[in-house]
C-alpha positions, 0 to 999 in steps of 0.5 A: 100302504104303511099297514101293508109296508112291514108285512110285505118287506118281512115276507121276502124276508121270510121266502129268502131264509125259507129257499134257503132251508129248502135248497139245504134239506133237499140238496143233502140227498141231490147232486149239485146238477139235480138241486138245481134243476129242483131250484129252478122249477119254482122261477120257471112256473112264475116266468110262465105264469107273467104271461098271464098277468094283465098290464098295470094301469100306470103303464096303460095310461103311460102308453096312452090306452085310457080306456084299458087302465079304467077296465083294470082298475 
C-alpha cells in the first residue's frame, strides 16, 4: 500500500546501517573468526524459522489448491 511503501523501503534502510554499527561495536572486542560466527546467528535463526512460514496464497492458488489460498487469506 502507498501509506506503508516509505516505511518499509526506510526500515531496511534503517537494519542495513543498524548491523553495521553492530558488526562495528561487537567486532572491536572479536577476532574476525568470532564476529562472524556472532553475525551469522541472527540469518541462521530466520533460515530456521521459514520453516514455519505458511505458503502465500498467490502461490497456492499458483499450484492449484484453491482450497488452502481461501484458508490463508
Amino acid at each position: 500500500e502507498d501509506r506503508l511503501r516509505g516505511l518499509l523501503s526506510n526500515t531496511l534502510a534503517l537494519f542495513i546501517v543498524l548491523g553495521i554499527l553492530f558488526s562495528y561495536c561487537v567486532g572491536a572486542g572479536l577476532s574476525w573468526k568470532n564476529l562472524s560466527l556472532v553475525n551469522a546467528v541472527v540469518p541462521i535463526i530466520f533460515g530456521v524459522g521459514m520453516f514455519f512460514q505458511p505458503e502465500s496464497p498467490r502461490y497456492l492458488l499458483s499450484k492449484g489448491r484453491d482450497k488452502e489460498a481461501r484458508v490463508a487469506l
